[in-house]
C-alpha positions in Angstrom: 4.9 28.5 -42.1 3.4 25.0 -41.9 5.4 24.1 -38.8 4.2 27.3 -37.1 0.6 26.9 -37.6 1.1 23.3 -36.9 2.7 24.5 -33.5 -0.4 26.5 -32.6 -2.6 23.6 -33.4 -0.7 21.3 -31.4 -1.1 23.7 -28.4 -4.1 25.0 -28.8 -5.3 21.2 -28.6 -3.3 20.1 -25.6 -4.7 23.1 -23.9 -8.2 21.8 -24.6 -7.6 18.7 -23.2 -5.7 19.4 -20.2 -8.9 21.5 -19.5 -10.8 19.2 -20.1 -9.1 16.8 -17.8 -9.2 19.6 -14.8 -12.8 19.9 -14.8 -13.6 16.4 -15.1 -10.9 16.2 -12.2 -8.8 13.6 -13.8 -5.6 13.3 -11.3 -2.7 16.4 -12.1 -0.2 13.5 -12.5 -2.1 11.4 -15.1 -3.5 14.5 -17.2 0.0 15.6 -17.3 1.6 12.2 -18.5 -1.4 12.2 -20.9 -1.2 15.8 -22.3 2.7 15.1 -22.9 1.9 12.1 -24.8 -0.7 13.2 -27.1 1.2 16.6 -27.7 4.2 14.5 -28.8 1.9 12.2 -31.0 0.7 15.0 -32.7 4.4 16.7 -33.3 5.0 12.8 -34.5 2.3 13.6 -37.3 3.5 17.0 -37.8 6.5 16.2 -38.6 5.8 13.2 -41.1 3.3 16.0 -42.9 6.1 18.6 -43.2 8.1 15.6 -44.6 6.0 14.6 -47.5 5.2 18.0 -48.4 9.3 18.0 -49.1 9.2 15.1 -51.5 10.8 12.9 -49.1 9.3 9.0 -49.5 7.1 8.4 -46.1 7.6 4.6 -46.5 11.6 5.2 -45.7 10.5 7.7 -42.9 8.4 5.5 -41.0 11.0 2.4 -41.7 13.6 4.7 -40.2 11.4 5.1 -37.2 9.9 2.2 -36.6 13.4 0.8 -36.4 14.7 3.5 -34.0 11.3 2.4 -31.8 12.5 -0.9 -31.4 16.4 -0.5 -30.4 15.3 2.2 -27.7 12.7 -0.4 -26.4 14.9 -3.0 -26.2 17.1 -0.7 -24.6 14.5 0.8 -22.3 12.1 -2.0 -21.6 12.7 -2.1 -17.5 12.1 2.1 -17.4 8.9 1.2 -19.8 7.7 -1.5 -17.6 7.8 1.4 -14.9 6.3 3.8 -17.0 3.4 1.6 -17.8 3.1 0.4 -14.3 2.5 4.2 -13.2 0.0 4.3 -16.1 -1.9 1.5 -14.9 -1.8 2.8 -11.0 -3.4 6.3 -12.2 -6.0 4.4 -13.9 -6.8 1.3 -12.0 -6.3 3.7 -8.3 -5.5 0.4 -6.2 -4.6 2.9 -3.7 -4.7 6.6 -2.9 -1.8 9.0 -1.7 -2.3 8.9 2.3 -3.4 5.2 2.1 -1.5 2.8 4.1 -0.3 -0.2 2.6 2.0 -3.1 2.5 3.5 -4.5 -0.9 7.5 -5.7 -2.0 8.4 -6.7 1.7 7.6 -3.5 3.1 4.9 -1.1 4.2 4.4 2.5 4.8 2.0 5.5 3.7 1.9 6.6 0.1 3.7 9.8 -0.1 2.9 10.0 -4.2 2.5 8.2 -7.3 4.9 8.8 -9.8 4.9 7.9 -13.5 7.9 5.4 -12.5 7.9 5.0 -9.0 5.4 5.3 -6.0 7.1 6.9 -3.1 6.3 5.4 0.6 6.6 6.9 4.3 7.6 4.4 7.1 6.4 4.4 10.1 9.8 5.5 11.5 9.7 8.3 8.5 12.5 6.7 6.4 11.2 7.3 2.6 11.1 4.1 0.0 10.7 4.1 -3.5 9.1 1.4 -5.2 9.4 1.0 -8.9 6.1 0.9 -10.2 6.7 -2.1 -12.3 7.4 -4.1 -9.0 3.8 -3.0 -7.5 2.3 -4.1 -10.5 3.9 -7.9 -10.3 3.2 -7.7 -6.1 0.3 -8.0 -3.8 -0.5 -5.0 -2.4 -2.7 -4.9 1.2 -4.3 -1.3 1.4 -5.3 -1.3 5.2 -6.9 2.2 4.2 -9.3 1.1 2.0 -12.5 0.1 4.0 -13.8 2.6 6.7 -13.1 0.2 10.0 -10.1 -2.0 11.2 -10.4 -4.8 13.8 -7.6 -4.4 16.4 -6.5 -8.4 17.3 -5.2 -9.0 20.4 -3.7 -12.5 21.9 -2.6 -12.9 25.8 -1.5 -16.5 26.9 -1.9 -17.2 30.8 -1.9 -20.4 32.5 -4.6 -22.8 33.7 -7.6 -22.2 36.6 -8.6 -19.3 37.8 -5.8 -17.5 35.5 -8.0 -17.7 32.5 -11.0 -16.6 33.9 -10.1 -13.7 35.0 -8.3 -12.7 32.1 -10.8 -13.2 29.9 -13.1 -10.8 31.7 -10.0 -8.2 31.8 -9.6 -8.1 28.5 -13.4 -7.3 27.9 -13.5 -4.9 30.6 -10.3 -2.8 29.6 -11.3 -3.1 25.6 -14.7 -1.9 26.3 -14.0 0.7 28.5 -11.9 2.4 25.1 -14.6 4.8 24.0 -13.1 4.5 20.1 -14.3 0.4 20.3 -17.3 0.1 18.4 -20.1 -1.6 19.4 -20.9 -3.3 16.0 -19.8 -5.1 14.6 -19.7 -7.4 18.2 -16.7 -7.4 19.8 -15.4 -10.8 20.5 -13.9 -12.3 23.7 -12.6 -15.8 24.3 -10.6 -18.6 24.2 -8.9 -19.6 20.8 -5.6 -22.4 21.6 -4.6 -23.9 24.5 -2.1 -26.3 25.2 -0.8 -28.4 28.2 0.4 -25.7 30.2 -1.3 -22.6 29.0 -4.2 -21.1 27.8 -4.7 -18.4 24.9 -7.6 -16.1 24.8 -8.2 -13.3 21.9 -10.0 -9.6 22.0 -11.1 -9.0 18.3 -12.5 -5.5 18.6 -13.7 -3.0 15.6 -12.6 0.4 15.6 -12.8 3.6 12.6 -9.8 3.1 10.5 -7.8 6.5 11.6 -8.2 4.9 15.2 -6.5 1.7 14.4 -3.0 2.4 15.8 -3.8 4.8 18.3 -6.5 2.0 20.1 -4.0 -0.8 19.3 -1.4 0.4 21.4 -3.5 1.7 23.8 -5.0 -1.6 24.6 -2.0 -3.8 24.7 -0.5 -1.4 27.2 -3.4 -1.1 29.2 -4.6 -4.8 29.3 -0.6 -5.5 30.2 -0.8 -3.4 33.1 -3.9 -4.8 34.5 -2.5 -8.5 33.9 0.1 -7.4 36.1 -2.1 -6.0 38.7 -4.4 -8.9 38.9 -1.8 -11.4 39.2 -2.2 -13.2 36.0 0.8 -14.3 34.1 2.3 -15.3 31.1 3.5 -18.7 31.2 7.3 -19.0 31.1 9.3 -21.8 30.0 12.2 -23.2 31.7 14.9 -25.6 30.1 16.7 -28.2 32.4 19.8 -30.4 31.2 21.0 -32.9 33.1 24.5 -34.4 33.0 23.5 -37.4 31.3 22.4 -35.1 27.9 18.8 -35.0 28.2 16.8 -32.3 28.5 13.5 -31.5 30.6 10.9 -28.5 30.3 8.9 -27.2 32.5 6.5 -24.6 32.9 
């Protein structure tokens, strides 16, 4: 009788709760995790109540499972590590399912968060599954977390009349993209040179969902026009003699 009412209690609760957590809009995964854990807590207490009303000594009980916590911990501790990970990721939301992001030597587009692993999408659609306990012990770049990206884009040409007119071909073609904006200012010009060459950089802004697309558009597009105009990028040629020493040229 006591274990039944205690089981409609215990219910009844995690109901509540869970509710609770829906209308607040806690996330499905964590108010699932959470309504699992306090519904086992409070069978935990059940159970120790049903036991002392038996007669049975409480102080044995809880030695009995205190030990039994500690030999499945130690046997555990890399699945708890996980566990608490996925804990820490619903609560701390470093990123967002559909964020891109790039953590553990890879990158891709968060599929879900698990309780023990995060699940990624590549680029070429091959799925990787991250233990959680690994994201929390790596640096994680979201790329989806601020509203704008800026697209960087480096061409090399040689000296003279090369570099001038790639400089204004690279602010022609990038303005001409109508997803560019305006602010904040794009920037054109010249960031390294050497003795043979001369590199100039397009630093543009664009919305966030228009980073790829505007990216690739631009490389291809300023690519063909370099070819058109005649400007190109410097080469490097290797010459050996027979003696064993070695000349470059460019």
């Amino acid at each position: 009788m006591i274990f039944l009412i205690g089981r409609i209690l215990v219910r009844k609760l995690t109901r509540i709760f869970e509710t609770a957590g829906a209308l607040n809009r806690m996330d499905s995964t964590l108010r699932s995790f959470l309504g699992n854990l306090i519904s086992l807590l409070l069978y935990l207490i059940l159970g120790i109540t049903i036991i002392g009303i038996l007669g049975v000594p409480l102080a044995s009980v809880i030695t009995v499972l205190a030990s039994a916590g500690i030999a499945v911990g130690l046997a555990l501790q890399g699945a708890l590590g996980n566990l608490a990970g996925g804990l820490m990721l619903l609560l701390n939301r470093p990123f967002n399912v559909g964020d891109y992001i790039s953590t553990a030597g890879t990158e891709g587009i968060v599929r879900s968060i698990r309780l023990f692993y995060t699940v990624l999408v590549t680029l070429d659609n091959r799925r990787i599954m991250i233990p959680n306990g690994v994201l929390m012990n790596s640096n994680v770049v979201n790329f989806s977390a601020e509203p704008r990206r800026r697209v960087d884009l480096v061409f090399q040409c040689g000296r003279g009349e090369e570099s001038r007119r790639l400089k204004e071909l690279l602010r022609e073609e990038c303005m001409k993209e109508e997803k560019v904006l305006r602010e904040p200012e794009p920037f054109f010009g010249l960031t390294d040179l050497d003795l043979y060459s001369m590199e100039f950089s397009a630093r543009v802004w664009v919305r966030n969902s228009d980073f790829r697309a505007v990216h690739d558009s631009l490389i291809e597009r300023i690519t063909d026009r370099m070819t058109e105009e005649g400007v190109s990028q410097p080469s490097v040629r290797v010459m050996a003699s027979s003696d064993g020493q070695a000349s470059i040229s460019r």
